[in-house]
mmCIF entry with sequence, helices, sheets and N, C-alpha, C, O atoms, coordinates in Angstrom:
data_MODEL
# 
_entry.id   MODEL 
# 
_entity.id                         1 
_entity.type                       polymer 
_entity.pdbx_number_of_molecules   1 
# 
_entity_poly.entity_id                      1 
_entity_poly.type                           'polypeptide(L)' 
_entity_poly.nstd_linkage                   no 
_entity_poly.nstd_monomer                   no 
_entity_poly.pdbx_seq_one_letter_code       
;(UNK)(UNK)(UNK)(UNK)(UNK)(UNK)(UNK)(UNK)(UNK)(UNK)(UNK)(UNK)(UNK)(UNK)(UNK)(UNK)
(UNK)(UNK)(UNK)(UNK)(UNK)(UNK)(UNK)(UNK)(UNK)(UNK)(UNK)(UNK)(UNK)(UNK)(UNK)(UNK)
(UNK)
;
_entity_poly.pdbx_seq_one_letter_code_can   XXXXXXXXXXXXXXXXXXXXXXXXXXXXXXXXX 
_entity_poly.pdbx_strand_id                 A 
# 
loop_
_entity_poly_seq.entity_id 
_entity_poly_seq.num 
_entity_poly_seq.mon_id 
_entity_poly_seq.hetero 
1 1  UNK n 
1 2  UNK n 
1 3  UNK n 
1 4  UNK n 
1 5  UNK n 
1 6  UNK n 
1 7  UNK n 
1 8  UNK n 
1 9  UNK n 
1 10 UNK n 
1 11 UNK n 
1 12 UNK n 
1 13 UNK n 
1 14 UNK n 
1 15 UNK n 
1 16 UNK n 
1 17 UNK n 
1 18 UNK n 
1 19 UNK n 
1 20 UNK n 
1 21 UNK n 
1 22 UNK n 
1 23 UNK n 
1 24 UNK n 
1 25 UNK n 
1 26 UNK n 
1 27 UNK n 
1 28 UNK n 
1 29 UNK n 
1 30 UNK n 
1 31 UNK n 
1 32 UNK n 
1 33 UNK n 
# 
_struct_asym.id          A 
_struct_asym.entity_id   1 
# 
loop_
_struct_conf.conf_type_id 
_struct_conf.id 
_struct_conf.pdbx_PDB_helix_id 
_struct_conf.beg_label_comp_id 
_struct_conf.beg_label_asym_id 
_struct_conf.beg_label_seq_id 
_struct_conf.pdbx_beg_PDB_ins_code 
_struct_conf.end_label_comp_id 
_struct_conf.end_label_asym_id 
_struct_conf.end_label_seq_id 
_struct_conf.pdbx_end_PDB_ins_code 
_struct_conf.beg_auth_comp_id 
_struct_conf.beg_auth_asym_id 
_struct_conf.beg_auth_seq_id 
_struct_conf.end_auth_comp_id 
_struct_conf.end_auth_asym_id 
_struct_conf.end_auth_seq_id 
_struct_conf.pdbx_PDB_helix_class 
_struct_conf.details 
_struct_conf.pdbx_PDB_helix_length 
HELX_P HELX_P1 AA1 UNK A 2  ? UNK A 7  ? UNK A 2  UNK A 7  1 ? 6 
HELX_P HELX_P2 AA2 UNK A 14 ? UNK A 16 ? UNK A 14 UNK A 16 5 ? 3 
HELX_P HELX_P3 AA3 UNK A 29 ? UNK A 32 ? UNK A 29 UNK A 32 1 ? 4 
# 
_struct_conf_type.id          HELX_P 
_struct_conf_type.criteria    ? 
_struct_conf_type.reference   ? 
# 
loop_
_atom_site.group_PDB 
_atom_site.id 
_atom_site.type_symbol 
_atom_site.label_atom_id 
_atom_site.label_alt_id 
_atom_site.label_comp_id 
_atom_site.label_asym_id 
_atom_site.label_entity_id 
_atom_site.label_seq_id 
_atom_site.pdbx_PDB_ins_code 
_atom_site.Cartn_x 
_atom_site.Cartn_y 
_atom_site.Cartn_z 
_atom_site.occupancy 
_atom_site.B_iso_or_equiv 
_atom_site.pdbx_formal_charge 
_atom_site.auth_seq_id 
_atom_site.auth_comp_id 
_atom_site.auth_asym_id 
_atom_site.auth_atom_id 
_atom_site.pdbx_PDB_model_num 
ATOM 1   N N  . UNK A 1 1  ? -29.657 71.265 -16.371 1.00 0.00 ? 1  UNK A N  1 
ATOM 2   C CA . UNK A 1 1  ? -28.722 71.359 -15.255 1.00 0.00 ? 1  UNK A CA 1 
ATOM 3   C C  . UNK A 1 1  ? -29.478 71.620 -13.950 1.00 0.00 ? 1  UNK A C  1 
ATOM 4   O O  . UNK A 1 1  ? -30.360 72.467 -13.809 1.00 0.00 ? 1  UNK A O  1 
ATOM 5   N N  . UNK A 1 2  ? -28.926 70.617 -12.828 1.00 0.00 ? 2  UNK A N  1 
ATOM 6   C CA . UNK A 1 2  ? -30.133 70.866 -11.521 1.00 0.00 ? 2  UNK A CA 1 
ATOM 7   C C  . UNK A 1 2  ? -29.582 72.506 -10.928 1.00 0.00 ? 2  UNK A C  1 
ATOM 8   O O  . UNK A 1 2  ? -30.217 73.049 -10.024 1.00 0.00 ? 2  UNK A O  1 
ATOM 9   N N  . UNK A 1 3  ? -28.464 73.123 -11.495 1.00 0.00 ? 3  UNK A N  1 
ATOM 10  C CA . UNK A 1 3  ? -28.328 73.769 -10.719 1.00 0.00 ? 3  UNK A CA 1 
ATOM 11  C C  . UNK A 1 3  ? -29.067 75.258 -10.709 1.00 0.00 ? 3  UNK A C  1 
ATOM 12  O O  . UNK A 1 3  ? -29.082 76.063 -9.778  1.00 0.00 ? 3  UNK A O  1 
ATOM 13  N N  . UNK A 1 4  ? -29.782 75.407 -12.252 1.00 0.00 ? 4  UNK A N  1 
ATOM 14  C CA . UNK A 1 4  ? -30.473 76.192 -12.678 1.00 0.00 ? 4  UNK A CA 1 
ATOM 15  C C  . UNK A 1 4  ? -31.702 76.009 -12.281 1.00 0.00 ? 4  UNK A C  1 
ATOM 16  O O  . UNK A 1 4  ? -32.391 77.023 -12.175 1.00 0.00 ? 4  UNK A O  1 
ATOM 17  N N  . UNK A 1 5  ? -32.261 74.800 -11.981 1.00 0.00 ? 5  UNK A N  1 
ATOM 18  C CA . UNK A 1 5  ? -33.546 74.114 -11.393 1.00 0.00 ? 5  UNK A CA 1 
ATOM 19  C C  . UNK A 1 5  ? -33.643 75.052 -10.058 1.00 0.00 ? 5  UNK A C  1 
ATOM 20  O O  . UNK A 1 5  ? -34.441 75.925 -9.718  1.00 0.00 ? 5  UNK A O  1 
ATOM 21  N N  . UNK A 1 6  ? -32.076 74.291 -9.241  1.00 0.00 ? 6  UNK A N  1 
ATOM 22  C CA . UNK A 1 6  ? -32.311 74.845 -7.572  1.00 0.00 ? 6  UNK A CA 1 
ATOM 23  C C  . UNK A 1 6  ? -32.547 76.803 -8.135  1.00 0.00 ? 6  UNK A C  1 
ATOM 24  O O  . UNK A 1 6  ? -33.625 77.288 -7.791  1.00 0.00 ? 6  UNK A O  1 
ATOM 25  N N  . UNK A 1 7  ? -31.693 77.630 -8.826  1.00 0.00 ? 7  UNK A N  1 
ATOM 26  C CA . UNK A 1 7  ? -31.805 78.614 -8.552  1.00 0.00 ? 7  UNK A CA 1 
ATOM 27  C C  . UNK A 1 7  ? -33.198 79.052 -9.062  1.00 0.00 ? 7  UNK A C  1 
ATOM 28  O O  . UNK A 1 7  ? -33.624 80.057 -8.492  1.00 0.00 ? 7  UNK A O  1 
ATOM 29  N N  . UNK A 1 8  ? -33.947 78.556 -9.944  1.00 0.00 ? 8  UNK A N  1 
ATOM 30  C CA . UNK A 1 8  ? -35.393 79.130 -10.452 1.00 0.00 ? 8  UNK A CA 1 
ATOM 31  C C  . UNK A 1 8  ? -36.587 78.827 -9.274  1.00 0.00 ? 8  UNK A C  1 
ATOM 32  O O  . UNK A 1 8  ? -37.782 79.103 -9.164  1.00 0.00 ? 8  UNK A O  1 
ATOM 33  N N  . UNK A 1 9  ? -35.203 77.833 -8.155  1.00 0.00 ? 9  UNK A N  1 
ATOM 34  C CA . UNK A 1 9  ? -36.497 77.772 -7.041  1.00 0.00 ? 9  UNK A CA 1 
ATOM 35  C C  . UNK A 1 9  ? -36.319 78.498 -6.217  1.00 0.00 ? 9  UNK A C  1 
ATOM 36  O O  . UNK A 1 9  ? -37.119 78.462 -5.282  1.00 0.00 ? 9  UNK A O  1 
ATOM 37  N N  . UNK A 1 10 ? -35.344 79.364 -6.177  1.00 0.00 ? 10 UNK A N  1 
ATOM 38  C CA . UNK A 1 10 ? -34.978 80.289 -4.706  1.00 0.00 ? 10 UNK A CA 1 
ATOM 39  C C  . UNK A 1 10 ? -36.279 80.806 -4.843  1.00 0.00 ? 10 UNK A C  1 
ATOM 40  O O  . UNK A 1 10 ? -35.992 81.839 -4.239  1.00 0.00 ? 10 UNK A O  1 
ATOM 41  N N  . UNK A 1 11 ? -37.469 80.968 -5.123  1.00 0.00 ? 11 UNK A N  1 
ATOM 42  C CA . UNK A 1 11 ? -38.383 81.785 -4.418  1.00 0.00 ? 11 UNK A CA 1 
ATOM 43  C C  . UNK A 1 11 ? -38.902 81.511 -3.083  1.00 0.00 ? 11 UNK A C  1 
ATOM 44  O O  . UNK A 1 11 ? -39.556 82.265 -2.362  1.00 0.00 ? 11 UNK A O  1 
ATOM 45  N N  . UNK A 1 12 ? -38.462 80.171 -2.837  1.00 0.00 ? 12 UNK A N  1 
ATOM 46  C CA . UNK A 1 12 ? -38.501 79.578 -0.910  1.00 0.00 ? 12 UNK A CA 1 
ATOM 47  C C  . UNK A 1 12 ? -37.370 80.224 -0.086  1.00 0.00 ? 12 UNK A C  1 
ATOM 48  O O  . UNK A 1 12 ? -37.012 79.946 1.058   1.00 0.00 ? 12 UNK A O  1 
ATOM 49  N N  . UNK A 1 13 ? -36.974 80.997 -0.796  1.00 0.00 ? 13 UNK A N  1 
ATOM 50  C CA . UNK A 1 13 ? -35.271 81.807 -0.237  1.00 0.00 ? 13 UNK A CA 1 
ATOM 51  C C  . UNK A 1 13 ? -36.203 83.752 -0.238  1.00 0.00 ? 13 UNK A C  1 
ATOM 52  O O  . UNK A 1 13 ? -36.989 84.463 -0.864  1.00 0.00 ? 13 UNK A O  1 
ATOM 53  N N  . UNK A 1 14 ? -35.321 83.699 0.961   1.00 0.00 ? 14 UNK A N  1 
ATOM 54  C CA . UNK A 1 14 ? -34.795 85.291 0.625   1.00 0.00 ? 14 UNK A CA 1 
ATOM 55  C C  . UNK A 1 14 ? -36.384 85.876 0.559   1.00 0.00 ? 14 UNK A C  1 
ATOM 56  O O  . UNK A 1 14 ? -36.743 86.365 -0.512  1.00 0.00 ? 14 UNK A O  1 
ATOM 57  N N  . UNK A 1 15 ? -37.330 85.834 1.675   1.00 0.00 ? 15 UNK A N  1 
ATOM 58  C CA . UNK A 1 15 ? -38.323 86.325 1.470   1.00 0.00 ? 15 UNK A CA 1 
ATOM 59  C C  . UNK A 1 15 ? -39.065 86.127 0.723   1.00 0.00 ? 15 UNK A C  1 
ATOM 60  O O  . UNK A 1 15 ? -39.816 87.103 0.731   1.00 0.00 ? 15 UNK A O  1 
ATOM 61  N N  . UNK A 1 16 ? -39.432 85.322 -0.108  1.00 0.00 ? 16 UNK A N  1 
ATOM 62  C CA . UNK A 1 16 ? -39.557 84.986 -1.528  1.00 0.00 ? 16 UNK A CA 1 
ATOM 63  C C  . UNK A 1 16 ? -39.666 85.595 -2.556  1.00 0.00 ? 16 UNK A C  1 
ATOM 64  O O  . UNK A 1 16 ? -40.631 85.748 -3.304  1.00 0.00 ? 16 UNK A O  1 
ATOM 65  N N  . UNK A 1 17 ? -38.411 86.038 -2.606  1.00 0.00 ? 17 UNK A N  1 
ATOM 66  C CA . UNK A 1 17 ? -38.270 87.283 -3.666  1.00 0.00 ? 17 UNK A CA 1 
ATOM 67  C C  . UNK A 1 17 ? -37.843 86.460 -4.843  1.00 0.00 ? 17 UNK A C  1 
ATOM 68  O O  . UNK A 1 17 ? -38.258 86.968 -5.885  1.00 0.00 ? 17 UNK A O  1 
ATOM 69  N N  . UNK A 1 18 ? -37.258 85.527 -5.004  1.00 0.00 ? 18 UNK A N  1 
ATOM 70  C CA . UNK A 1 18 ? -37.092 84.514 -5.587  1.00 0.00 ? 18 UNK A CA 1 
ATOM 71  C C  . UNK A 1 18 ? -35.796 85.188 -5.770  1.00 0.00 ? 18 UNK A C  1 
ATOM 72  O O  . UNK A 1 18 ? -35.338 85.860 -4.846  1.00 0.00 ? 18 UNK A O  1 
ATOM 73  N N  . UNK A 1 19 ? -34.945 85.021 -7.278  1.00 0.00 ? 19 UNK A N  1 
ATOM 74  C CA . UNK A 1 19 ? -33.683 85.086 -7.635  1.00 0.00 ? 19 UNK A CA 1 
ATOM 75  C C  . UNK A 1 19 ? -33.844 86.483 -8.424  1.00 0.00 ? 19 UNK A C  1 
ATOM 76  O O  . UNK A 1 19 ? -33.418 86.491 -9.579  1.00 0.00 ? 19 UNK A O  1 
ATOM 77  N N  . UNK A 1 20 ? -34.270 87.359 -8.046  1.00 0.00 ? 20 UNK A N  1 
ATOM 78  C CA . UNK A 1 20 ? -34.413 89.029 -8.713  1.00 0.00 ? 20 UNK A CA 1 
ATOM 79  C C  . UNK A 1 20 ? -33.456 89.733 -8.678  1.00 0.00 ? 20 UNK A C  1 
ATOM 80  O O  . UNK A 1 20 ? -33.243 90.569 -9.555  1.00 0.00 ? 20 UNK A O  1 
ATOM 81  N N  . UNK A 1 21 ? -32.400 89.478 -7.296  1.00 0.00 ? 21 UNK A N  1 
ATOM 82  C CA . UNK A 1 21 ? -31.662 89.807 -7.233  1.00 0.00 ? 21 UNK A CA 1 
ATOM 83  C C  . UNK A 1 21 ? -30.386 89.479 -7.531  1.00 0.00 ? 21 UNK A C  1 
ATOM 84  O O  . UNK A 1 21 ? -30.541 88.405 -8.110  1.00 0.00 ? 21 UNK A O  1 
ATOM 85  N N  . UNK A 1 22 ? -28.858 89.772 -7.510  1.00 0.00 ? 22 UNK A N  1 
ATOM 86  C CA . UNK A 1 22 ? -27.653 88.593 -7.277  1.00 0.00 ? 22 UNK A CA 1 
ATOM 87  C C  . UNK A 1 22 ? -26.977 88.786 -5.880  1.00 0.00 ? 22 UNK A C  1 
ATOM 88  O O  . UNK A 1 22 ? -26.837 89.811 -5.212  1.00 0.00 ? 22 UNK A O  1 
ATOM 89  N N  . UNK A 1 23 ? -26.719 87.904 -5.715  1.00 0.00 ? 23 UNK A N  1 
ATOM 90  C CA . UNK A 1 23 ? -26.489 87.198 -4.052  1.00 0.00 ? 23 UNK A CA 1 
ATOM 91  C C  . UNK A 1 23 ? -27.224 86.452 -3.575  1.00 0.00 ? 23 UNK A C  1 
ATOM 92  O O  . UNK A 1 23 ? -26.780 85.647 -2.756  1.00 0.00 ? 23 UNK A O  1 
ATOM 93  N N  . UNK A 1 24 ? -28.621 86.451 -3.917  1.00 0.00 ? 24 UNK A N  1 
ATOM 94  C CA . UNK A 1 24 ? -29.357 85.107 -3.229  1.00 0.00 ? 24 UNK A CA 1 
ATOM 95  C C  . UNK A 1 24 ? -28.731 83.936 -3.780  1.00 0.00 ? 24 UNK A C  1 
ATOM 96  O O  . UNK A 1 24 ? -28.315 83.174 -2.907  1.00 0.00 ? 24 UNK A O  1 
ATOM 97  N N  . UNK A 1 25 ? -28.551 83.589 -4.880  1.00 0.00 ? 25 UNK A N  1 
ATOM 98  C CA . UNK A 1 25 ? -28.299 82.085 -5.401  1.00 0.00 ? 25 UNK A CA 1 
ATOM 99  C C  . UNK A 1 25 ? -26.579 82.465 -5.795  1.00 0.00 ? 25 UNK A C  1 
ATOM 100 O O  . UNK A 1 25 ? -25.658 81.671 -5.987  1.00 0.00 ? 25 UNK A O  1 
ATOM 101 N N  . UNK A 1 26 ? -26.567 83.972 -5.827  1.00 0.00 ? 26 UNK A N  1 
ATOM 102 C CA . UNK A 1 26 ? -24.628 84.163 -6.156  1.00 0.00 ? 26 UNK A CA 1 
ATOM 103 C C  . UNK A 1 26 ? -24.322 83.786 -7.447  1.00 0.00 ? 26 UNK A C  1 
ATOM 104 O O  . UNK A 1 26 ? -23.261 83.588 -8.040  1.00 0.00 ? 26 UNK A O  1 
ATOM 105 N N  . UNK A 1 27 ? -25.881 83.713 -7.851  1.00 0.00 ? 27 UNK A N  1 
ATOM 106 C CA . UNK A 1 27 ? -25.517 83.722 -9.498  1.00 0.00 ? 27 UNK A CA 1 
ATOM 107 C C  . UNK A 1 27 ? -26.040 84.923 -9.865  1.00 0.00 ? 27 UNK A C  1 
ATOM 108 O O  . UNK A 1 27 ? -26.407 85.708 -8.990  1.00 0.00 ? 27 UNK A O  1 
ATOM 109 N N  . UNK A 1 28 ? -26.188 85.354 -11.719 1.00 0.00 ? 28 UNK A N  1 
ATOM 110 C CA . UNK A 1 28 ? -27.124 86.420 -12.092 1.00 0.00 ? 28 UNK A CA 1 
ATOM 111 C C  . UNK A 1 28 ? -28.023 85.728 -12.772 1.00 0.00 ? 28 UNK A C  1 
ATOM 112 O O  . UNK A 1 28 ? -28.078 84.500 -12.844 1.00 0.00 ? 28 UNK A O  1 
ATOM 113 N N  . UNK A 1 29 ? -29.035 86.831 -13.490 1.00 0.00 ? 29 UNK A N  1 
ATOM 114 C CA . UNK A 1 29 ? -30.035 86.959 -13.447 1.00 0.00 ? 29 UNK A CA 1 
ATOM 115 C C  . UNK A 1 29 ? -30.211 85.429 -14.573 1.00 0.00 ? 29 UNK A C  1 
ATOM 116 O O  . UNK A 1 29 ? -30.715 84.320 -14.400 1.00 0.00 ? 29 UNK A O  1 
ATOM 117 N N  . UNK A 1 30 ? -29.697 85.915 -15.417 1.00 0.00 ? 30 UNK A N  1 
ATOM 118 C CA . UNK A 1 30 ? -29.724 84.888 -16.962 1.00 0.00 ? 30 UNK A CA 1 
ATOM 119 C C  . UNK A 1 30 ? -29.242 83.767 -16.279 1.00 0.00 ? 30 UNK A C  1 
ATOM 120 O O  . UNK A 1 30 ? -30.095 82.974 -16.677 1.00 0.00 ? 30 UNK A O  1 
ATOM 121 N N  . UNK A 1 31 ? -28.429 83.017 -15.459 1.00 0.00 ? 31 UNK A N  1 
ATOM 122 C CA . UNK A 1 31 ? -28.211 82.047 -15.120 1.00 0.00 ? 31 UNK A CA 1 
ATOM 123 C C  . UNK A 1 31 ? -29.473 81.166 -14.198 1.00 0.00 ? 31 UNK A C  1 
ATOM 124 O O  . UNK A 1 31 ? -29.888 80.009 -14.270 1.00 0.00 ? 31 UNK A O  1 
ATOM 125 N N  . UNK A 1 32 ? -29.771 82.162 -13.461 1.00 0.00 ? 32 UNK A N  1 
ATOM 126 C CA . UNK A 1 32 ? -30.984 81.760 -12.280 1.00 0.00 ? 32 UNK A CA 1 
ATOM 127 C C  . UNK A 1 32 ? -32.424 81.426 -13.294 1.00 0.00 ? 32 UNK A C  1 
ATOM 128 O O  . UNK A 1 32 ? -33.444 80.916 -12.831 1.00 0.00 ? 32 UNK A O  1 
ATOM 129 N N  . UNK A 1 33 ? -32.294 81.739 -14.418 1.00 0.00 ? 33 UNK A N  1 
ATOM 130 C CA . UNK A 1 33 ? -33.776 81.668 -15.110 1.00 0.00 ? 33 UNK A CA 1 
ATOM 131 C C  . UNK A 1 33 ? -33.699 80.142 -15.405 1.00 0.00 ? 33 UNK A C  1 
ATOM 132 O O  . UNK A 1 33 ? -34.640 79.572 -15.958 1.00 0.00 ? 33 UNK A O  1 
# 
């Protein structure tokens, strides 16, 4: 699914904290992996 793709890439997001948190991608954690 691309949408798990885009969120394992938020590390170009958000300082590049990548997806550690929830609210950057507004998903959680297990989804963003």
């Amino acid at each position: 699914m691309t949408d798990k793709m885009f969120c394992y890439q938020c590390q170009e997001t958000a300082k590049g904290s990548g997806c550690t948190v929830r609210g950057v991608c507004g998903k959680t954690n297990d989804v963003a992996r």
